[in-house]
MARRO-881755 format. One record per atom (N, C-alpha, C): residue in one letter; chain; x, y, z. Coordinates in steps of 0.05 Angstrom, whole numbers, always signed. Layout:
<pts>
A,A,X,Y,Z
...
</pts>
This chain:
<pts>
X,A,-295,-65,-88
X,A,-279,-45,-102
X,A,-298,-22,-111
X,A,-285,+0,-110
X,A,-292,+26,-117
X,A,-300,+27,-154
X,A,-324,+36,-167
X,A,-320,+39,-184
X,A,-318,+66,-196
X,A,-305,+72,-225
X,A,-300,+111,-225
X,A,-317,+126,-220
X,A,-345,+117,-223
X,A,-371,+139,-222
X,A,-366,+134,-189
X,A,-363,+116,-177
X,A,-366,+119,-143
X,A,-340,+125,-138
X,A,-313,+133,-145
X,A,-298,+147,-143
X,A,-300,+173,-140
X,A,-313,+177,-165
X,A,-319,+211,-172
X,A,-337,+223,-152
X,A,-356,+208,-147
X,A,-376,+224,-125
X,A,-365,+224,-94
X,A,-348,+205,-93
X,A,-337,+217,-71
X,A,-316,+236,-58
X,A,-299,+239,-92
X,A,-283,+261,-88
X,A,-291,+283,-97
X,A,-316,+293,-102
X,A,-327,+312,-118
X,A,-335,+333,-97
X,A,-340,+329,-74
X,A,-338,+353,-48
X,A,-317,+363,-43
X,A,-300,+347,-46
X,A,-266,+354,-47
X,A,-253,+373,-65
X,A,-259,+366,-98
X,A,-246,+380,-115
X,A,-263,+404,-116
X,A,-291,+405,-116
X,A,-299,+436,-115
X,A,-291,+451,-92
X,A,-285,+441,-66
X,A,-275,+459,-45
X,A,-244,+478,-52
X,A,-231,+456,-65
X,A,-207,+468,-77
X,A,-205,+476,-110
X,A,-232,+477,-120
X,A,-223,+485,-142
X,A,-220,+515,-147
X,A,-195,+522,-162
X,A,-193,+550,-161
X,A,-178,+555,-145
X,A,-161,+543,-131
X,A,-153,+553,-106
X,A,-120,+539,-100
X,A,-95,+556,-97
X,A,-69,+555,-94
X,A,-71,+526,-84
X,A,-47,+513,-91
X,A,-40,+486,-82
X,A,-15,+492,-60
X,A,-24,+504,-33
X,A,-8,+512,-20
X,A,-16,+512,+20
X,A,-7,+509,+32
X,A,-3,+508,+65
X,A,-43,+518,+73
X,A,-49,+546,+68
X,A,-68,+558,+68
X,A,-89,+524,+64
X,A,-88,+521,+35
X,A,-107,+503,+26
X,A,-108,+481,+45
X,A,-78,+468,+40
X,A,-83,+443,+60
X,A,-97,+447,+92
X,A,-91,+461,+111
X,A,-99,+477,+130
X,A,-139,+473,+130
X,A,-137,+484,+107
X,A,-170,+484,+102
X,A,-186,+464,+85
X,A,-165,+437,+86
X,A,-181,+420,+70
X,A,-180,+398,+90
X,A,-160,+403,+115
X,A,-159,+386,+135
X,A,-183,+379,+158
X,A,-187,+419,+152
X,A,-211,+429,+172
X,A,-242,+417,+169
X,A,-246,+415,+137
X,A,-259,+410,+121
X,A,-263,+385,+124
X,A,-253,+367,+116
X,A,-241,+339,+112
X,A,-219,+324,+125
X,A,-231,+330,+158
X,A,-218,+313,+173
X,A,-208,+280,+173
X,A,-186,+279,+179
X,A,-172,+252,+171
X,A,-194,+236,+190
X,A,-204,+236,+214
X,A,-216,+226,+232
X,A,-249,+224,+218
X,A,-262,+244,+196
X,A,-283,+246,+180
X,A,-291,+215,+177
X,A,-322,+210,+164
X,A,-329,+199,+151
X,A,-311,+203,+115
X,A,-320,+230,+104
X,A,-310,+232,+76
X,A,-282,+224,+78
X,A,-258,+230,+84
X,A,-232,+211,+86
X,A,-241,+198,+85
X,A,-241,+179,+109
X,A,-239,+154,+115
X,A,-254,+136,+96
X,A,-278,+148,+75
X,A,-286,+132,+57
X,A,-260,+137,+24
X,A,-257,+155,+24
X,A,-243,+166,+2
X,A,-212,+152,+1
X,A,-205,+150,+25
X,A,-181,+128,+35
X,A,-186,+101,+31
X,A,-214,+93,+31
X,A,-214,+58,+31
X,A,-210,+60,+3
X,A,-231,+76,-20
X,A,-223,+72,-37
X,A,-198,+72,-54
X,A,-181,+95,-46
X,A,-155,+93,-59
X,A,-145,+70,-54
X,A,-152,+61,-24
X,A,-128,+38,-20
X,A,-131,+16,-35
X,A,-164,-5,-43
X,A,-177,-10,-56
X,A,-161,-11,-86
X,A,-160,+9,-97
X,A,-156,+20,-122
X,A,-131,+20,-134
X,A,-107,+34,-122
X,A,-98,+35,-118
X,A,-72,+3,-132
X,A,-78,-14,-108
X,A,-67,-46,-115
X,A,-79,-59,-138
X,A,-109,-47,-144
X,A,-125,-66,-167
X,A,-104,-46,-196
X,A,-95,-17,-196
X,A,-91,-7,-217
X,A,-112,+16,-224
X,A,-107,+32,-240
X,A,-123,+50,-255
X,A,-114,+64,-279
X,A,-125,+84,-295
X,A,-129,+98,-311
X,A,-131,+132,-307
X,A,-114,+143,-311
X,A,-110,+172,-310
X,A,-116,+189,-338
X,A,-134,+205,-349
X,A,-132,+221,-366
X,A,-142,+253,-359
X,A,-111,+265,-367
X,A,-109,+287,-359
X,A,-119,+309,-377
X,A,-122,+333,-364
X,A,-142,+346,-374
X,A,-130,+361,-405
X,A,-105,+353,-407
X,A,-86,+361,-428
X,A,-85,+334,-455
X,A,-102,+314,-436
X,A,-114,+288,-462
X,A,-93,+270,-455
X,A,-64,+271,-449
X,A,-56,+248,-438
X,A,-59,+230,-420
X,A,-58,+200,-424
X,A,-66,+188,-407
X,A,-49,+172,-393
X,A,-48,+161,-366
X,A,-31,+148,-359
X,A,-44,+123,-347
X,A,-32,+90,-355
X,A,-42,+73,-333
X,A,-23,+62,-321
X,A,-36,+58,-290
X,A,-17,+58,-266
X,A,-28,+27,-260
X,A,-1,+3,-265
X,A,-24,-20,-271
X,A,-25,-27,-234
X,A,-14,-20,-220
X,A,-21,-25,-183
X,A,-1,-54,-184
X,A,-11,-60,-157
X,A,+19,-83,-151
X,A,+8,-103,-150
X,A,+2,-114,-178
X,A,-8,-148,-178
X,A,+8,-162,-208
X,A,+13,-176,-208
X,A,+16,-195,-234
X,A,+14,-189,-254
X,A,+30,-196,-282
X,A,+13,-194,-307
X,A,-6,-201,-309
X,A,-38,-189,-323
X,A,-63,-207,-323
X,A,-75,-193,-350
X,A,-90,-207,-360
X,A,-101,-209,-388
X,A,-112,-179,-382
X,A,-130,-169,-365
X,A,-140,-139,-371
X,A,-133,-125,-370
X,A,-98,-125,-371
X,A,-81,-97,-381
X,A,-96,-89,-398
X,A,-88,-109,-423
X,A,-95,-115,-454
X,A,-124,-90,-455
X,A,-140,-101,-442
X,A,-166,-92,-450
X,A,-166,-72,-438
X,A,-157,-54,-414
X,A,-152,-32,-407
X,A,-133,-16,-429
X,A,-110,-27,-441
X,A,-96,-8,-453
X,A,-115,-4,-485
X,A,-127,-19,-486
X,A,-142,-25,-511
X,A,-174,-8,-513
X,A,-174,-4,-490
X,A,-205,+17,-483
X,A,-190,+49,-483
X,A,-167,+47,-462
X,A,-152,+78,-466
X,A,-139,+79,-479
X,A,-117,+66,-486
X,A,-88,+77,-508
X,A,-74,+98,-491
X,A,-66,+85,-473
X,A,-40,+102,-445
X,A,-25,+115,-464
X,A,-19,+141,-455
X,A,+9,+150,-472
X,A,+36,+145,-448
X,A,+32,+133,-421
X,A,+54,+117,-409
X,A,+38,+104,-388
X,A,+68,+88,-378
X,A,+53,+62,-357
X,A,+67,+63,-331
X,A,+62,+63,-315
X,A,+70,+58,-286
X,A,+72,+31,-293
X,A,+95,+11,-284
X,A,+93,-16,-276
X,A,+108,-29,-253
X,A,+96,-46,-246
X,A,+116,-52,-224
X,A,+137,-66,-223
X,A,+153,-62,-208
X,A,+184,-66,-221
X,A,+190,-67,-181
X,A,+190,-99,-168
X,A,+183,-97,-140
X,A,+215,-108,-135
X,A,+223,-106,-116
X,A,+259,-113,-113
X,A,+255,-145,-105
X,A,+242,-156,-104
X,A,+240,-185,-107
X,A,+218,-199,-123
X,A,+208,-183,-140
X,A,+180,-195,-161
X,A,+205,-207,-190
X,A,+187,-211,-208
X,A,+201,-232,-225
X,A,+205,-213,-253
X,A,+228,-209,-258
X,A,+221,-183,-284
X,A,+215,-198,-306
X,A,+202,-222,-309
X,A,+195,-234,-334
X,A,+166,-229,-336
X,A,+151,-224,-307
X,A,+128,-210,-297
X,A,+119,-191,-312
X,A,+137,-169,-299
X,A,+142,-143,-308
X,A,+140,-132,-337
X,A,+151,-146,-347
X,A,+156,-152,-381
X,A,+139,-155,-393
X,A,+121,-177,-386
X,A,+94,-184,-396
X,A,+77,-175,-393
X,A,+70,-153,-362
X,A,+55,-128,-360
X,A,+61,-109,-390
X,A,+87,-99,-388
X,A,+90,-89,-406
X,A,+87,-78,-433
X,A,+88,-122,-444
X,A,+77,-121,-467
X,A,+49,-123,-481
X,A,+29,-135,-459
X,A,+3,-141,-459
X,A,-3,-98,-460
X,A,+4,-86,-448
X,A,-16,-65,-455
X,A,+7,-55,-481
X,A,+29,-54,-494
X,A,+48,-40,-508
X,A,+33,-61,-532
X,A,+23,-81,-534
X,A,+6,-85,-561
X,A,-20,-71,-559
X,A,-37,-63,-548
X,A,-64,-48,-549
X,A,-60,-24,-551
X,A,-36,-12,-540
X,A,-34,+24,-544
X,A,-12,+26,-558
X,A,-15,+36,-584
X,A,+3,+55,-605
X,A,+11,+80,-590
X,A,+3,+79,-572
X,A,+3,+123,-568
X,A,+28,+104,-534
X,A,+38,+89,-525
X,A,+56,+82,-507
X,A,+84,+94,-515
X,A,+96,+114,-500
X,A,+118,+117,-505
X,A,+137,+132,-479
X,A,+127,+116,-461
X,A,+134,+125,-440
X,A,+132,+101,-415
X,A,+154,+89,-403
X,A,+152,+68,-386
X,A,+163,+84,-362
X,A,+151,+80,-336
X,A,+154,+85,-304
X,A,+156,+64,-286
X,A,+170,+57,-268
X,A,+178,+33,-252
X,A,+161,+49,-222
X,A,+145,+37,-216
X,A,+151,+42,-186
X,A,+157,+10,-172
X,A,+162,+18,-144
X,A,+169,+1,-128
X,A,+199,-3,-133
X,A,+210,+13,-144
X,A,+234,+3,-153
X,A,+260,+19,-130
X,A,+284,+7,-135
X,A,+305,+29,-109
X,A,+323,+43,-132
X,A,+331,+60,-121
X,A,+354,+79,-131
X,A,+376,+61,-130
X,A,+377,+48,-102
X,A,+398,+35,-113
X,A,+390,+8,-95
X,A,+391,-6,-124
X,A,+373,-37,-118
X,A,+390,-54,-102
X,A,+380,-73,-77
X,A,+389,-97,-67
X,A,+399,-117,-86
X,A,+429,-129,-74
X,A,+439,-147,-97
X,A,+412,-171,-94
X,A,+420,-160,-123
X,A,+394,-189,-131
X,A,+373,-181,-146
X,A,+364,-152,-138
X,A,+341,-147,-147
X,A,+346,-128,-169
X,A,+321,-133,-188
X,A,+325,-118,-215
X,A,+327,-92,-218
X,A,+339,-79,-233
X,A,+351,-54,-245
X,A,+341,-47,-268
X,A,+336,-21,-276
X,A,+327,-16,-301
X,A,+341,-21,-321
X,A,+373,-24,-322
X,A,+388,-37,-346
X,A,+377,-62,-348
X,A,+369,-84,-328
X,A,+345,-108,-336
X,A,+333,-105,-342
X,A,+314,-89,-336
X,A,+284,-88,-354
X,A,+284,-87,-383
X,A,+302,-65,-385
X,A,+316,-55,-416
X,A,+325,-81,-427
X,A,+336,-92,-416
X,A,+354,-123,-429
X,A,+330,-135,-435
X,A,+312,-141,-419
X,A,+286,-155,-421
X,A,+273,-147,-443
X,A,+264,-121,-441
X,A,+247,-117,-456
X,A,+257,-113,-489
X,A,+276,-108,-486
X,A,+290,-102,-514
X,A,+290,-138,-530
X,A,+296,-149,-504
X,A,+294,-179,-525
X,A,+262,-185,-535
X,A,+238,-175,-522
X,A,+208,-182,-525
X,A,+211,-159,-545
X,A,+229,-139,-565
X,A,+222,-125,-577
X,A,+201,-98,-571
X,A,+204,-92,-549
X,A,+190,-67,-539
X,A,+216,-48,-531
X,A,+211,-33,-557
X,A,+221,-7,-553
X,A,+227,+24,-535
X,A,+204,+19,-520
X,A,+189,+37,-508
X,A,+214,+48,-480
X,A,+214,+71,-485
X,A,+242,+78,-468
X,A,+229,+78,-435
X,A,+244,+72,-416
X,A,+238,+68,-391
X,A,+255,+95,-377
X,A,+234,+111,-361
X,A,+243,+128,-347
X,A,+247,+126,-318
X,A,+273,+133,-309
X,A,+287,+122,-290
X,A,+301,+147,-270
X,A,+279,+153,-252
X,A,+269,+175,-243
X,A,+292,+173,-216
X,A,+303,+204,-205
X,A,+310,+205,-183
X,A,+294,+207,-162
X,A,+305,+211,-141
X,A,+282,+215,-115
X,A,+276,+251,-120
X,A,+252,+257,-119
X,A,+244,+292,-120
X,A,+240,+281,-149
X,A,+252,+276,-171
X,A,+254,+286,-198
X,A,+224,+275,-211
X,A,+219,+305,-221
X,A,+194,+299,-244
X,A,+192,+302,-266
X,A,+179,+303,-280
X,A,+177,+292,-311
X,A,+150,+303,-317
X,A,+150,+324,-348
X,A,+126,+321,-357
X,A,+116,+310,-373
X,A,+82,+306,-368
X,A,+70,+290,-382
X,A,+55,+308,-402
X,A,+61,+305,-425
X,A,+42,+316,-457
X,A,+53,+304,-477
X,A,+30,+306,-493
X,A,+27,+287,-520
X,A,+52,+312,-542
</pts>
């Protein structure tokens, strides 16, 4: 696994090529040219997301909010200590159309006791419109409202975004 300082240095040719510079056709064009998908730099910058990615991470934006994205594994004790080192002001969790939302829940609550500053819940993996059987955000809500977590769950269309500030 990738760690952030060996994250950072390998996206750090990357972000100065584009720093300063329109998030637009032009750029991509020249970051392709730059940073061929066929490259060494991809192709290492790719293992690690992918890597990363499933293990989870930590986002803090340059506006001081933070987000953790816990990736697609199980409840496990180092939410806790991840939400407890950052204090997420929201959570990506996974919410999988056949995983177990008692799972889910317990992701949930393991980092929603370490961060006071949580007030913002995100599902990925989740469908617009779920297979019978599989969980729905009115469940999670049911769920979570019985574990006493407050924390409102945002329940995103396809395109639709949302800003993030404290």
């Amino acid at each position: 696994m990738t760690t952030p300082m060996q994250f950072q240095q390998l996206i750090a040719p990357v972000a100065r090529f584009a720093q300063g510079r329109a998030l637009d056709a032009a750029l991509q064009g020249d970051l392709n040219l730059e940073f061929p998908p066929q490259g060494e730099a991809f192709q290492r910058i790719r293992e690690a997301c992918h890597g990363g990615i499933a293990a989870g991470f930590v986002v803090t934006f340059e506006n001081g909010y933070t987000l953790y994205f816990m990736g697609s594994s199980a409840a496990t004790q180092d939410m806790a200590l991840w939400a407890e080192a950052y204090k997420p002001d929201a959570m990506i969790f996974l919410m999988h159309p056949s995983g177990e939302p008692l799972d889910a829940g317990m992701a949930v609550r393991l980092v929603a006791g370490k961060s006071p500053n949580l007030k913002t819940l995100i599902p990925h993996h989740h469908r617009v419109k779920p297979a019978p059987g599989a969980p729905t955000v009115a469940d999670m809500r049911k769920l979570l409202d019985s574990m006493g977590i407050n924390i409102p769950i945002a329940s995103l269309a396809p395109k639709q975004s949302i800003e993030l500030s404290k």
